[in-house]
C-alpha positions in Angstrom: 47.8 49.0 -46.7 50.9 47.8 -48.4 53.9 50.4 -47.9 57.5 48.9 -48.9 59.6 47.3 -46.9 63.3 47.4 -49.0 64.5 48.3 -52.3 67.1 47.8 -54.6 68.4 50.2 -57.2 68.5 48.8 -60.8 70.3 50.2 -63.9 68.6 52.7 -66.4 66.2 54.2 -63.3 64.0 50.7 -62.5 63.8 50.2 -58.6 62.7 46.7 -57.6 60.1 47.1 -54.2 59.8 44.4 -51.5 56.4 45.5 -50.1 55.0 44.8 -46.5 53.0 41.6 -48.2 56.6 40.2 -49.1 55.6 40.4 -52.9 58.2 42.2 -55.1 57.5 44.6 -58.1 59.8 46.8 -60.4 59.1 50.2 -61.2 60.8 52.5 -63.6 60.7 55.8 -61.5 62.5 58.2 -64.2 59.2 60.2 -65.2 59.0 60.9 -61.3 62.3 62.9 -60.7 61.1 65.8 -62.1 62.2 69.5 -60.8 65.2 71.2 -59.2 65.0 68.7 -55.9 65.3 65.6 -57.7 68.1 67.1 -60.2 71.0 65.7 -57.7 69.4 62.0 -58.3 68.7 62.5 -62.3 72.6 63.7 -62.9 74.6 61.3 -60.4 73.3 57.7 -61.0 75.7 56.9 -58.1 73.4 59.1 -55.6 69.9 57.4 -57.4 72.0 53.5 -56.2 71.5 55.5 -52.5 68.2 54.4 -51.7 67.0 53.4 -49.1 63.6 52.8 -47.4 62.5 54.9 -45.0 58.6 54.9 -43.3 57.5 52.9 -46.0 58.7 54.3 -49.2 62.1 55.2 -50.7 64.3 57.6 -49.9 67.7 59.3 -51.1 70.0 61.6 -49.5 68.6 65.5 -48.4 65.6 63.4 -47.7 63.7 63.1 -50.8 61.2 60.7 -51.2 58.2 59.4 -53.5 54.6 58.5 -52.5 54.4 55.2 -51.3 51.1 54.7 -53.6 52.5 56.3 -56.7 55.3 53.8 -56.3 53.7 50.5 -56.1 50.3 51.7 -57.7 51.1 54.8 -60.1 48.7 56.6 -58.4 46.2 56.6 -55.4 45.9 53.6 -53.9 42.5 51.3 -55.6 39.5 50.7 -53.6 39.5 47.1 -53.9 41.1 45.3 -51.1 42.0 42.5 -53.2 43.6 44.8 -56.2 47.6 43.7 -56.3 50.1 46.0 -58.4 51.6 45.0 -61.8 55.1 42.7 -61.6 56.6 45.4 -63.6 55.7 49.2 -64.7 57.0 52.6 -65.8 55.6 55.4 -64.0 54.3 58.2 -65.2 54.2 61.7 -63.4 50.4 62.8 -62.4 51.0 65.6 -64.2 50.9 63.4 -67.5 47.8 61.4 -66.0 44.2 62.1 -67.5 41.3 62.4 -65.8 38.4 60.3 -67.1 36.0 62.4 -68.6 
């Protein structure tokens, strides 16, 4: 199961992920601070540069995190053992994703 292992804030919301594998991907996690909790990180770009990794995901101060498998796959995690994430991707809330029909 690949979790990630640092990260690194970059400008305009990307994030770039060293995972447990030692690969490294970027993710745009803007469409994920939705809500009241995340408002703190969305206003103050300073307090978004305070991540940090913490059991495997990232973290910012009041302890707010992100699913470890939103962040490196945009979703739940795929069933092939072999699958590896995209170099480079904006997220996009689950609330935006469709279900196949």
């Amino acid at each position: 199961m690949l979790l990630v292992r640092s990260a690194e804030a970059l400008e305009d919301y990307w994030v770039r992920l060293t995972l447990t594998d030692g690969s490294q991907v970027e993710r745009n996690v803007r469409a994920l601070l939705r809500g009241p909790v995340f408002e703190p990180i969305r206003s103050d770009y300073r307090r978004f540069r305070r991540i940090r990794v913490r059991g495997g995901t990232v973290e910012w101060p009041d302890q707010l995190d992100l699913d470890p498998n939103v962040l490196i796959w945009n979703g739940p995690r795929p069933r092939d053992p072999d699958a590896r994430p995209e170099k480079r991707l904006e997220l996009t809330h689950p609330s935006e994703l469709v279900a196949a029909p």
